[in-house]
C-alpha positions, 0 to 999 in steps of 0.5 A: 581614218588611220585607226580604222585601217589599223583595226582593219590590220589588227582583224586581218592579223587575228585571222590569219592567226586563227587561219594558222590554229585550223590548220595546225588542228588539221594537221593533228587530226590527220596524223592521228587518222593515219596513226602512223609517224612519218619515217625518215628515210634511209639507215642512220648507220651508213653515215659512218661509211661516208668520206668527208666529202661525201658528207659535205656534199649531204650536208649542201644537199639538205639545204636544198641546194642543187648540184651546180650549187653544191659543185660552185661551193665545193668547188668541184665539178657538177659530174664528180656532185653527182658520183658523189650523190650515188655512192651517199644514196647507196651508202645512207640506204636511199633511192632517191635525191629526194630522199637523200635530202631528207635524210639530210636534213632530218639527220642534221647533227648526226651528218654535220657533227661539227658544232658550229656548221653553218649549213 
């Protein structure tokens, strides 16, 4: 018995696997038709006109973290996260957190040079 719910585990495994391959295959497919990458939002130049804080604060934004989060980490208000949001998305050329977060997490190294960031 034991054997047949390990076959059992081994064809679900093998499924899911092919699963994966079709929709990696899709995936392809759809970006050829398109024949258009995908663009990272917003200008890569403006990272240089960000402060320290603001930084962090981009950097906290491109993990998915919220702005109550963002504010308890920094230890900084909620209200001073969400000033900070609006000069960055001016600065970096965004018009949205969703973009910004985006921008961040795509531009990973160019946001957080620090070798070892941990965010």
């Amino acid at each position: 018995m034991t054997q047949n719910v390990q076959g059992i585990q081994n064809v679900q495994g093998i499924q899911n696997i092919q699963t994966f391959r079709d929709v990696q295959d899709q995936d392809a497919q759809d970006q050829e038709y398109c024949g258009v990458p995908a663009e990272i939002p917003g200008d890569p130049r403006g990272v240089e006109n960000l402060t320290g804080r603001e930084r962090e604060v981009l950097v906290r934004l491109g993990t998915g973290a919220g702005n109550r989060e963002i504010a308890r980490a920094l230890g900084i208000a909620e209200r001073t996260v969400k000033a900070h949001l609006t000069h960055i998305m001016g600065k970096i050329g965004v018009t949205s957190r969703l973009e910004a977060a985006l921008f961040a997490y795509a531009r990973h190294d160019l946001v957080c040079p620090r070798v070892h960031c941990h965010a």
